[in-house]
C-alpha beads as a LAMMPS data file, in Angstrom:
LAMMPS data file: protein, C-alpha beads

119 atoms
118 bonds

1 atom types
1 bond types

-500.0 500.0 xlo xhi
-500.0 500.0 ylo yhi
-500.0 500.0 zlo zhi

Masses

1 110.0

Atoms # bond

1 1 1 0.000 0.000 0.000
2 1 1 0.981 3.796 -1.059
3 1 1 1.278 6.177 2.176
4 1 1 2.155 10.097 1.055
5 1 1 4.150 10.032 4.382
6 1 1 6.644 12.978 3.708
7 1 1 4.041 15.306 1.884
8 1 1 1.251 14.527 4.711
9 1 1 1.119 18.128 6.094
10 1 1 0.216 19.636 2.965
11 1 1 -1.799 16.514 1.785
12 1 1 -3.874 17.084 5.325
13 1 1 -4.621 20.546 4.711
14 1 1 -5.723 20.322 1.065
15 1 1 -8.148 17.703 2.603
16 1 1 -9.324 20.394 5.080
17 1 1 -9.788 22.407 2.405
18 1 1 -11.734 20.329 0.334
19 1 1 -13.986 19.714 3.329
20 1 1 -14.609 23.616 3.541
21 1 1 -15.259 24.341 -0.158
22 1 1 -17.818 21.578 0.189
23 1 1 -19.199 22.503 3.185
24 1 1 -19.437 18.904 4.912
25 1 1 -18.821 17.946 8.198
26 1 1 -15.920 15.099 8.744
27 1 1 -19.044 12.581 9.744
28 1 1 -19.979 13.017 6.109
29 1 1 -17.351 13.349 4.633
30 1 1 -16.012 10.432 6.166
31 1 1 -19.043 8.461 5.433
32 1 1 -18.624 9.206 1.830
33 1 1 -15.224 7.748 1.491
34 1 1 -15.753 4.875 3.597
35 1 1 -13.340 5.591 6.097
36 1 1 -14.478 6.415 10.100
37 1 1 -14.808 10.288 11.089
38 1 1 -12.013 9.192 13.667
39 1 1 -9.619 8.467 10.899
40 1 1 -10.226 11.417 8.894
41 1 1 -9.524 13.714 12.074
42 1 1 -6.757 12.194 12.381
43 1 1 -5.195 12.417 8.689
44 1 1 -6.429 16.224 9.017
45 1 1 -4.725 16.831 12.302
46 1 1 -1.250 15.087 10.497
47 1 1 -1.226 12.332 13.430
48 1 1 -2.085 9.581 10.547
49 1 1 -0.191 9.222 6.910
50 1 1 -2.591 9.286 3.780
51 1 1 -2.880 6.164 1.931
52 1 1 -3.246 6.118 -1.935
53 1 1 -6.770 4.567 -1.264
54 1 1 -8.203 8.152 0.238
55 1 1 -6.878 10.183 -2.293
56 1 1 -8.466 7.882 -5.214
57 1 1 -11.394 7.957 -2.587
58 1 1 -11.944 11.891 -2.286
59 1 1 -10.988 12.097 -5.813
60 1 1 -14.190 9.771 -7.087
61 1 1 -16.824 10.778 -4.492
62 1 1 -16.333 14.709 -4.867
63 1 1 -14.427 15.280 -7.607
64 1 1 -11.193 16.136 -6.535
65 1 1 -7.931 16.160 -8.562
66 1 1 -5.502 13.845 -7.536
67 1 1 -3.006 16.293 -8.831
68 1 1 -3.999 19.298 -6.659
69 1 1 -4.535 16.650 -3.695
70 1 1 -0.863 15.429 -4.029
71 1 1 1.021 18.380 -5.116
72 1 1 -1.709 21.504 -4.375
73 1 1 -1.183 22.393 -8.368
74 1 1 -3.914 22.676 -10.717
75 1 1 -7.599 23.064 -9.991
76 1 1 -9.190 21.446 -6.971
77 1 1 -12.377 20.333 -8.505
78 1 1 -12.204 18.428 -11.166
79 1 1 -15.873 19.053 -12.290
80 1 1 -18.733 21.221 -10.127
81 1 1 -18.536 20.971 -6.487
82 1 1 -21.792 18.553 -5.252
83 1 1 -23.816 19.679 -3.446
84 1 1 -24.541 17.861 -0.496
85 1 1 -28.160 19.357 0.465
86 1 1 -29.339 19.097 -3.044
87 1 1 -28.116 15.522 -3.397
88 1 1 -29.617 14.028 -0.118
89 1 1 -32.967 15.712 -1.124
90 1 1 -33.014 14.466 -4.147
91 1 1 -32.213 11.122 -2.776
92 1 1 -34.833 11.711 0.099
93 1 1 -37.440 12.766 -2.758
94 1 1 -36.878 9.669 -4.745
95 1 1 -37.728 7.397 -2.256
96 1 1 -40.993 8.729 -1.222
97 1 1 -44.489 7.622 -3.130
98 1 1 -46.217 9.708 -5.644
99 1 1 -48.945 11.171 -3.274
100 1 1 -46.208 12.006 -0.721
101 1 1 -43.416 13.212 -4.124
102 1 1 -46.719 15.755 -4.661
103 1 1 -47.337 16.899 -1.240
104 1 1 -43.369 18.063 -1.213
105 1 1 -43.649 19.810 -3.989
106 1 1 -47.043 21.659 -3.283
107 1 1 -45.070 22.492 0.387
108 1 1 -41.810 23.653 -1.482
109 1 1 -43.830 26.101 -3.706
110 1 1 -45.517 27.507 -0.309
111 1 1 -42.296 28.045 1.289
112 1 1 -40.658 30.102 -1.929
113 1 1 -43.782 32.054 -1.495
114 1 1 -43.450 32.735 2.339
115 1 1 -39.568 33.677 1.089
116 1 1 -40.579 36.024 -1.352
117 1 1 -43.283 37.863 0.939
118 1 1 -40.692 38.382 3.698
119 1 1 -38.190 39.977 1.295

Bonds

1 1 1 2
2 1 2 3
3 1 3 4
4 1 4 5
5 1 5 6
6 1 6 7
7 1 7 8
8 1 8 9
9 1 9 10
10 1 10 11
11 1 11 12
12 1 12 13
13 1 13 14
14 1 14 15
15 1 15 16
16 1 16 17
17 1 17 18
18 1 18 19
19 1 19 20
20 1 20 21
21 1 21 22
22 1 22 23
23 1 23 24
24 1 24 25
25 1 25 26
26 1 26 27
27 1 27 28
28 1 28 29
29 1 29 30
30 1 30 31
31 1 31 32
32 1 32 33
33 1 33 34
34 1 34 35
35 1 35 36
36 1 36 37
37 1 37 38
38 1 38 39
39 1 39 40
40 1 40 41
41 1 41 42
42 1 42 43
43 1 43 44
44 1 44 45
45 1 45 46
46 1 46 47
47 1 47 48
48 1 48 49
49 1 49 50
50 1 50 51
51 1 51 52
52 1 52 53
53 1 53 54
54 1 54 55
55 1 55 56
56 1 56 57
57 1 57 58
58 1 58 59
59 1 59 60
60 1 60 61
61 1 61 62
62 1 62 63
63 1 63 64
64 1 64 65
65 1 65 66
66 1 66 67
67 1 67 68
68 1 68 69
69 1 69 70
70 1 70 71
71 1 71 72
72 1 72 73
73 1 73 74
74 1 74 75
75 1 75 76
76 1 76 77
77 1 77 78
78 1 78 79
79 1 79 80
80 1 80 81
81 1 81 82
82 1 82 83
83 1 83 84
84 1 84 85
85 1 85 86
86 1 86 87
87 1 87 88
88 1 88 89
89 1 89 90
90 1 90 91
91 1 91 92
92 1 92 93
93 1 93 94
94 1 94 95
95 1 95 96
96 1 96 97
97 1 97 98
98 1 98 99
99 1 99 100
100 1 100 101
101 1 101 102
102 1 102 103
103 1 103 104
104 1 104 105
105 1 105 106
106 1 106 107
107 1 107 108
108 1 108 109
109 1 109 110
110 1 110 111
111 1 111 112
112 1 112 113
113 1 113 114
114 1 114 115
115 1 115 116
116 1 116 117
117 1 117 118
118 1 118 119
């Protein structure tokens, strides 16, 4: 296995900063990459090396260059950052039954209202 021992501190940070740009906690983010929130803390904090499995992990789930995770050169995101609200509602949404799918949607287009009459 491939540890990024010797560039950890900047590898750590540049994982920080993905975390911010995406606004996720480390229980998420964590949860996306398969590895426990204690792990991640720990890679961020530099108390645990970086395998080659986590970068290729934060690369595919949000996106991330490898390059600009190694090295800090190029763009971060690869494509659009996710968004994480948007993609659990959707995922929420999907799941539900027609009747229910409806009901969101009549309750979504009341709330823009409410939004627009306090502005």
């Amino acid at each position: 296995m491939v540890y990024y021992g010797s560039m950890t501190d900047d590898v750590n940070n540049r994982i920080k900063q993905v975390r911010a740009v995406l606004n996720i906690s480390q229980r998420d983010f964590a949860r996306q990459i398969y590895i426990s929130q204690t792990l991640l803390g720990n890679i961020e904090l530099g108390y645990r090396t970086v395998s080659a499995r986590t970068i290729q992990l934060i690369s595919t789930a949000f996106n991330v260059s490898k390059n600009w995770l190694l090295t800090g050169e190029g763009e971060m995101l690869s494509a659009p950052a996710v968004d994480m609200k948007l993609s659990s509602l959707i995922d929420n949404f999907n799941q539900l039954e027609d009747t229910l799918k409806d009901f969101l949607l009549d309750q979504s287009k009341s709330l823009l209202k409410i939004q627009k009459e306090k502005k």
